[in-house]
Backbone as XML, in Angstrom:
<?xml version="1.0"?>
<chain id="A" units="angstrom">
  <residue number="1" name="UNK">
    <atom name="N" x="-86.159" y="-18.179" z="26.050"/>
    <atom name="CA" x="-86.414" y="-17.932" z="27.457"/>
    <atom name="C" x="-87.545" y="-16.927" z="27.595"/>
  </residue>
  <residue number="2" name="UNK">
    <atom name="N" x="-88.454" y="-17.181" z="28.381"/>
    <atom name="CA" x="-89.911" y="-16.126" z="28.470"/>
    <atom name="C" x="-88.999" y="-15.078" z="29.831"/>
  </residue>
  <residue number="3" name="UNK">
    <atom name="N" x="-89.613" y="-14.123" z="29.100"/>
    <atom name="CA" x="-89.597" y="-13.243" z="30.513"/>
    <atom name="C" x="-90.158" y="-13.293" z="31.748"/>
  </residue>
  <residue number="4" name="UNK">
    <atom name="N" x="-89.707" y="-12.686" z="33.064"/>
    <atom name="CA" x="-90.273" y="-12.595" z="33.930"/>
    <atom name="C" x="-91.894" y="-12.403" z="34.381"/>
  </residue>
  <residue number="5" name="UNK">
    <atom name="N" x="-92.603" y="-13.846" z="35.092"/>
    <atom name="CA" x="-94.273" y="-13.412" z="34.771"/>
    <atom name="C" x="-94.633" y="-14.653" z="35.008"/>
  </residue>
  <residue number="6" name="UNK">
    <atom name="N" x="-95.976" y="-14.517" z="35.519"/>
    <atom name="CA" x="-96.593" y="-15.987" z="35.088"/>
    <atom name="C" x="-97.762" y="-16.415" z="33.901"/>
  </residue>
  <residue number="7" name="UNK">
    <atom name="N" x="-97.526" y="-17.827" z="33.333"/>
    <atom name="CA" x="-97.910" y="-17.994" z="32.208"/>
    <atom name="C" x="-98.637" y="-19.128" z="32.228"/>
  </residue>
  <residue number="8" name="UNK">
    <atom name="N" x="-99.988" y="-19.263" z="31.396"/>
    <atom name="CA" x="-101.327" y="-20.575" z="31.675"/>
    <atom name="C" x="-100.137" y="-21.085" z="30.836"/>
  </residue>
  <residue number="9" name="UNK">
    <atom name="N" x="-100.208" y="-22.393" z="30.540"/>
    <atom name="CA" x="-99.546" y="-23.607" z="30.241"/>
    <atom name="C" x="-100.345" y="-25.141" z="29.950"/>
  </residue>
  <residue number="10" name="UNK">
    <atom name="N" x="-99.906" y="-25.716" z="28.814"/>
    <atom name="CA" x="-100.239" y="-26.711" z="29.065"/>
    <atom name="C" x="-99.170" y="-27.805" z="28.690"/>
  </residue>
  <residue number="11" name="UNK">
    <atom name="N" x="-99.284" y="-29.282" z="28.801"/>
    <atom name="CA" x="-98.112" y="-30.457" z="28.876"/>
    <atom name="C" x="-98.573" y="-30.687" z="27.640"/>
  </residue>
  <residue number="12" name="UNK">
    <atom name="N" x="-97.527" y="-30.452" z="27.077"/>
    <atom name="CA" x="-97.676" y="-31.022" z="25.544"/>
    <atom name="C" x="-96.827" y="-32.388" z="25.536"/>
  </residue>
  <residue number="13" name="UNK">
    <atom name="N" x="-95.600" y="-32.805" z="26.209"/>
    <atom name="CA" x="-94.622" y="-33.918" z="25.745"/>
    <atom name="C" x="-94.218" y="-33.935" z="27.478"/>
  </residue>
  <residue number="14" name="UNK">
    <atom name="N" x="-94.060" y="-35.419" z="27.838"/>
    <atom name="CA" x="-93.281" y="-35.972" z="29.180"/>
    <atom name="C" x="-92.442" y="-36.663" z="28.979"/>
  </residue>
  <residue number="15" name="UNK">
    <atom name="N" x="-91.251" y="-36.600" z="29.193"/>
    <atom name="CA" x="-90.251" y="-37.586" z="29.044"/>
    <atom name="C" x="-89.396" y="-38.125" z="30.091"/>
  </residue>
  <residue number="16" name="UNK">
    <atom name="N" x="-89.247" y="-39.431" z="30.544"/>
    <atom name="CA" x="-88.446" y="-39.561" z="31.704"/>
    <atom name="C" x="-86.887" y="-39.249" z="31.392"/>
  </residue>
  <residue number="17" name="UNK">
    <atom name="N" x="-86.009" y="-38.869" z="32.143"/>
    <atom name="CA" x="-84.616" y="-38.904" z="31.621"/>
    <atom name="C" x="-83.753" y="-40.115" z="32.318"/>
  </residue>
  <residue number="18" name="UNK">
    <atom name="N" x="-82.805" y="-39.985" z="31.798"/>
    <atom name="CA" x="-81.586" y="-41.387" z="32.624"/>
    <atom name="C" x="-81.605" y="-40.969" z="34.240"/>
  </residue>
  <residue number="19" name="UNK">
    <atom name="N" x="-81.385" y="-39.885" z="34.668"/>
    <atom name="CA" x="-80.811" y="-39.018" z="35.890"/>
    <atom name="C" x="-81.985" y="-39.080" z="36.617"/>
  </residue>
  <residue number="20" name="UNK">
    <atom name="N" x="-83.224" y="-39.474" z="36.596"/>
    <atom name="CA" x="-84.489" y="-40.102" z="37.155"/>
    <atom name="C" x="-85.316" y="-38.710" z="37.096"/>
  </residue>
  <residue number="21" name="UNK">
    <atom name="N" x="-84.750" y="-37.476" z="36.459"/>
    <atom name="CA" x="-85.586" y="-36.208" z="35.917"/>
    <atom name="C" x="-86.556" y="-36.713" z="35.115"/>
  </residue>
  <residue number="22" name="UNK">
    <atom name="N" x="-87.845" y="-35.446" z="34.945"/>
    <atom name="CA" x="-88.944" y="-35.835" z="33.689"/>
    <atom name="C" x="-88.713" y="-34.307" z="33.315"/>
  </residue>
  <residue number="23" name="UNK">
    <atom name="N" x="-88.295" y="-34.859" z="31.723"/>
    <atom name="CA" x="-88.375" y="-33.280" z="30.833"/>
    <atom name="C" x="-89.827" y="-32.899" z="30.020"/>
  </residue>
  <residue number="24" name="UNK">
    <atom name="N" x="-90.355" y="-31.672" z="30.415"/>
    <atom name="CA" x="-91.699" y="-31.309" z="30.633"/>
    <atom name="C" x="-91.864" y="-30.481" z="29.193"/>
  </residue>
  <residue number="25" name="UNK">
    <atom name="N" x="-91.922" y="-30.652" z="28.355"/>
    <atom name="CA" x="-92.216" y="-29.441" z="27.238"/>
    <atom name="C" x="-93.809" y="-28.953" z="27.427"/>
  </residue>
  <residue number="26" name="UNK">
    <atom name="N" x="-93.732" y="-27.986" z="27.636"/>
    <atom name="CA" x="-95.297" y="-27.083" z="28.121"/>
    <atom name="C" x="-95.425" y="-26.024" z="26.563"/>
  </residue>
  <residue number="27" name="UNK">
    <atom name="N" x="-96.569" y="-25.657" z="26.290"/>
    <atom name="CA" x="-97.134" y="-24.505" z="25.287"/>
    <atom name="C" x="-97.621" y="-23.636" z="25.880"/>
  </residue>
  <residue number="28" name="UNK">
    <atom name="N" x="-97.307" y="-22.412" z="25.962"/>
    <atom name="CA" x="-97.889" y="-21.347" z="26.922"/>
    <atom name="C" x="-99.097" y="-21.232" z="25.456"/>
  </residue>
  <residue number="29" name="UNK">
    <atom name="N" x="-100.674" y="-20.853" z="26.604"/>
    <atom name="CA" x="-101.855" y="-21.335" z="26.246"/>
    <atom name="C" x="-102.371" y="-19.915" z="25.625"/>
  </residue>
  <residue number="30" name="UNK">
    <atom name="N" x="-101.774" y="-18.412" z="25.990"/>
    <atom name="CA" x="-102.523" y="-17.317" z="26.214"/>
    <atom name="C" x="-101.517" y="-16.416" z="26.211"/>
  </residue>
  <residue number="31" name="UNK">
    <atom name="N" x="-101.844" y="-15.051" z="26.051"/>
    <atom name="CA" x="-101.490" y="-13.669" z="25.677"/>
    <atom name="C" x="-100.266" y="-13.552" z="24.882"/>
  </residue>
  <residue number="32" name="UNK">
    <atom name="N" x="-99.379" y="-12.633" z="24.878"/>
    <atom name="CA" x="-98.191" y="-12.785" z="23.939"/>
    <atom name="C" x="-97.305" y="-13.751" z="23.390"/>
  </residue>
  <residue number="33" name="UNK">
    <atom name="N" x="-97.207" y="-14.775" z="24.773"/>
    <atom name="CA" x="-96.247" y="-15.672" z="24.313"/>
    <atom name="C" x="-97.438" y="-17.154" z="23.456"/>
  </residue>
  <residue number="34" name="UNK">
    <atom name="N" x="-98.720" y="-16.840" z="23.493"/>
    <atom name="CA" x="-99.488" y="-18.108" z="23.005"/>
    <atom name="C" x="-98.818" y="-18.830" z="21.999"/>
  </residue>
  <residue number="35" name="UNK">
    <atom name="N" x="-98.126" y="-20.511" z="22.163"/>
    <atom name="CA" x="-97.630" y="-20.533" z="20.877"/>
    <atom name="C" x="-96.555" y="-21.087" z="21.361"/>
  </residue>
  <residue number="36" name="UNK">
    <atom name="N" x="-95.883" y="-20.407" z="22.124"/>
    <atom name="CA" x="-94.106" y="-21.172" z="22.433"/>
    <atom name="C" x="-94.326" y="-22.320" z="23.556"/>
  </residue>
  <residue number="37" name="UNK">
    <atom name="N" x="-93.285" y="-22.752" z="23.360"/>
    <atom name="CA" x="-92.948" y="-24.099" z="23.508"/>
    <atom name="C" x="-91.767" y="-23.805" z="24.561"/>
  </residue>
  <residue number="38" name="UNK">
    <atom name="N" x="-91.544" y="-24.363" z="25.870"/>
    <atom name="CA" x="-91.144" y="-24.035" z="26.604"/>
    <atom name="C" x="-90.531" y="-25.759" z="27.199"/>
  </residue>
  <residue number="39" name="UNK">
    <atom name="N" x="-89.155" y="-25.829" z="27.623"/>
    <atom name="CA" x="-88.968" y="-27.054" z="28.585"/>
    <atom name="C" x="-88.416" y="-27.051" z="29.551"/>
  </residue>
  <residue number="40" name="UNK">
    <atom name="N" x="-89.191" y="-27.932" z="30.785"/>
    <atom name="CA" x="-88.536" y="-27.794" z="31.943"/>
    <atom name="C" x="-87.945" y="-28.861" z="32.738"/>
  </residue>
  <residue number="41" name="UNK">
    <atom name="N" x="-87.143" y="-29.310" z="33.734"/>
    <atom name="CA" x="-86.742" y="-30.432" z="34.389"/>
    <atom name="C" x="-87.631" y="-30.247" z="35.607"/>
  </residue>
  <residue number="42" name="UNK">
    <atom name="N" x="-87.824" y="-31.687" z="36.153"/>
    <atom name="CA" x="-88.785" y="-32.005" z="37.258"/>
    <atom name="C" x="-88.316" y="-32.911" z="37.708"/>
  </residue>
  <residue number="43" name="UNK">
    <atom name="N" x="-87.940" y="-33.177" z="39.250"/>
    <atom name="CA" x="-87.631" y="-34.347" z="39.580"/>
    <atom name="C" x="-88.528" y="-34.342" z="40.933"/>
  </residue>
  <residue number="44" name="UNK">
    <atom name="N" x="-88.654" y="-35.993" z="41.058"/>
    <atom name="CA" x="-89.385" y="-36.118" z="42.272"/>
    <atom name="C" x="-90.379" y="-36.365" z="42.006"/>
  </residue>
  <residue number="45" name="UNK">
    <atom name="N" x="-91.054" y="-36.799" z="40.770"/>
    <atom name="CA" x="-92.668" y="-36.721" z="40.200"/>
    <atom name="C" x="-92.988" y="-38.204" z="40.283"/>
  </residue>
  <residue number="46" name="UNK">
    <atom name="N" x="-94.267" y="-38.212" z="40.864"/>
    <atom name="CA" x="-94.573" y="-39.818" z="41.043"/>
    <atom name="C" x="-95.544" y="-40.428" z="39.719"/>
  </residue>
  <residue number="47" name="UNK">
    <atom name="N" x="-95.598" y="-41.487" z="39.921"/>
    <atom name="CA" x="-95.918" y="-41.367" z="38.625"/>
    <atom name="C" x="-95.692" y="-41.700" z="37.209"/>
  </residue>
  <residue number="48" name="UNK">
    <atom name="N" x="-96.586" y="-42.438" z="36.280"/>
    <atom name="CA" x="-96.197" y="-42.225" z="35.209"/>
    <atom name="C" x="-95.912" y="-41.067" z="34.366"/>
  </residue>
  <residue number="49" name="UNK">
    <atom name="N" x="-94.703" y="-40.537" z="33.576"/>
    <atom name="CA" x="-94.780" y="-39.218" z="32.709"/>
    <atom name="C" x="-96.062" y="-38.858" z="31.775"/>
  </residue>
  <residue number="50" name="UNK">
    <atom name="N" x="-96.475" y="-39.910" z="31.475"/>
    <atom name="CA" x="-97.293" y="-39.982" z="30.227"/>
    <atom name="C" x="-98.576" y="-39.480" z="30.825"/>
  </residue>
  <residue number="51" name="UNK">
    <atom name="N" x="-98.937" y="-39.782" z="31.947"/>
    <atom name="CA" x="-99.887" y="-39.198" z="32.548"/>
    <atom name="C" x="-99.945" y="-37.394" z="32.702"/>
  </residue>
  <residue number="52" name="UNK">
    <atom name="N" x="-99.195" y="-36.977" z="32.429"/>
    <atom name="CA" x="-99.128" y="-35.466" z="32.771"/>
    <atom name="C" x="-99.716" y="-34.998" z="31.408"/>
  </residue>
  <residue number="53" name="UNK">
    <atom name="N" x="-99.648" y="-35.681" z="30.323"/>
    <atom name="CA" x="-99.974" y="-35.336" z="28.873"/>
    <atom name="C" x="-101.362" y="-34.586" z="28.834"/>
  </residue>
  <residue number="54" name="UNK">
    <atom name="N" x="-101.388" y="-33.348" z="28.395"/>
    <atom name="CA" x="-102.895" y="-32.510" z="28.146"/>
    <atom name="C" x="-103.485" y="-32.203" z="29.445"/>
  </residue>
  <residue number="55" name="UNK">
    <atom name="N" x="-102.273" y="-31.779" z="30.680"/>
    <atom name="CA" x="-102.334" y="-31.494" z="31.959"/>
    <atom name="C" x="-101.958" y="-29.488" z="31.955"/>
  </residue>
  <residue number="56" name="UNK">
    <atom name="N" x="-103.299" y="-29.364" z="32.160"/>
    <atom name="CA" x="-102.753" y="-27.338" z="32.705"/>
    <atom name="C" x="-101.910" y="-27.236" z="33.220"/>
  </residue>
  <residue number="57" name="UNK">
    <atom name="N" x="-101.124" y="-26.677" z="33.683"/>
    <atom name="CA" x="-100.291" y="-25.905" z="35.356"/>
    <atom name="C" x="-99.762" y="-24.333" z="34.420"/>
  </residue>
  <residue number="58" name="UNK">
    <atom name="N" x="-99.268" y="-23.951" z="35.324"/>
    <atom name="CA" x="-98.899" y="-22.271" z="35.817"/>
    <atom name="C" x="-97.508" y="-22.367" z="36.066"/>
  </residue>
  <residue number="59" name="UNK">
    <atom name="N" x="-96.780" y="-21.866" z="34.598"/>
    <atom name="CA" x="-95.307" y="-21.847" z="34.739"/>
    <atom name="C" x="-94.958" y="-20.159" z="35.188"/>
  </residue>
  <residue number="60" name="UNK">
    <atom name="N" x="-94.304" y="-20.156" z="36.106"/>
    <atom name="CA" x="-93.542" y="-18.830" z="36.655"/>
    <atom name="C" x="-92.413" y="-19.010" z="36.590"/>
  </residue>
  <residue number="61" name="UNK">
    <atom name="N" x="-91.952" y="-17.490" z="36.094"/>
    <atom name="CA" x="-90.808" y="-16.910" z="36.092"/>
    <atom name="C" x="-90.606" y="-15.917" z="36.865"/>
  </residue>
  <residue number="62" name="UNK">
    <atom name="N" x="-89.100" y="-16.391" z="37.720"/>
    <atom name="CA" x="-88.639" y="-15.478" z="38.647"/>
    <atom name="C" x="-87.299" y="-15.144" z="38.595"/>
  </residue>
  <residue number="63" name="UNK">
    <atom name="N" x="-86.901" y="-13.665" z="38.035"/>
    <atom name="CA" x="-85.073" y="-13.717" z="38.068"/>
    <atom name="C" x="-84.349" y="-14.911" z="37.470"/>
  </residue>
  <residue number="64" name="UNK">
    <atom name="N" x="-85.715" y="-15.464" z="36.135"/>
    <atom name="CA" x="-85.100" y="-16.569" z="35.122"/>
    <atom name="C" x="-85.162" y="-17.625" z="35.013"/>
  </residue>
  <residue number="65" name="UNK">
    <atom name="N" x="-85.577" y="-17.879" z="36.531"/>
    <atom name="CA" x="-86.107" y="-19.079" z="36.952"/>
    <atom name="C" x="-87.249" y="-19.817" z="37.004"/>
  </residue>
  <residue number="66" name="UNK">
    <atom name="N" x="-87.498" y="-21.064" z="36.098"/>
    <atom name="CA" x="-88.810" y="-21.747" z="36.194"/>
    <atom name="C" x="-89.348" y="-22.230" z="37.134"/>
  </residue>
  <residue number="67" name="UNK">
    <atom name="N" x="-90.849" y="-22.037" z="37.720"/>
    <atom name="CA" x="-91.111" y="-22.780" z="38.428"/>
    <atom name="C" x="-92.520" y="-23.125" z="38.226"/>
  </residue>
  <residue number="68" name="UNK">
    <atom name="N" x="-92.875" y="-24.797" z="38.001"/>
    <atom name="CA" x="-93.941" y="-25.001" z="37.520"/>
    <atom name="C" x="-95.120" y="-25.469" z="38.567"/>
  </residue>
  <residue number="69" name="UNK">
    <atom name="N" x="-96.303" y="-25.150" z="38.603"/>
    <atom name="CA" x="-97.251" y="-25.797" z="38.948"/>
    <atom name="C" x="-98.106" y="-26.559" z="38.551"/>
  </residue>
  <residue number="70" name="UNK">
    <atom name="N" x="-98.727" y="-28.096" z="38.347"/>
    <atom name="CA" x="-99.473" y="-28.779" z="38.022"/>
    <atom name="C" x="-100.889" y="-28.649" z="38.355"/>
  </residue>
  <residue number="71" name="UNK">
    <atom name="N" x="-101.412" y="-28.501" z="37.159"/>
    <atom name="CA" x="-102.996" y="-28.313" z="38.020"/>
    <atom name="C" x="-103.529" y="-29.885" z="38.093"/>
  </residue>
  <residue number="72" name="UNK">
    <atom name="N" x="-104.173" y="-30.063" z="39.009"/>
    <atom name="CA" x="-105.183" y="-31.290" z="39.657"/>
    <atom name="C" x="-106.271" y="-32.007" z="38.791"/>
  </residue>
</chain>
């Protein structure tokens, strides 16, 4: 679990799940944590998963909680 903060990121692995979730494994890109491997649930994503592959976004942590942004 990363600590509280926000962290550059990138989509390393997309996976759809049964429950119509996509499980997101991200690599934080920069400063201490450069290196870890992080996964998150997403639902609601249009879209193929596979498409998110070698996609930036900005994972935040708040009181533990992930919350990811996709960059464009």
């Amino acid at each position: 679990m990363l600590a509280d903060g926000t962290y550059d990121a990138l989509v390393v692995d997309a996976e759809p799940r049964d429950d119509g979730a996509v499980s997101i494994d991200l690599t934080v890109v920069s400063g201490p944590n450069k290196g870890e491997v992080v996964t998150v649930l997403a639902r609601n994503l249009a879209g193929d998963p596979v498409d998110l592959l070698g996609v930036p976004a900005t994972l935040t942590v708040a009181d533990g909680a992930p919350s990811l942004r996709l960059e464009p």
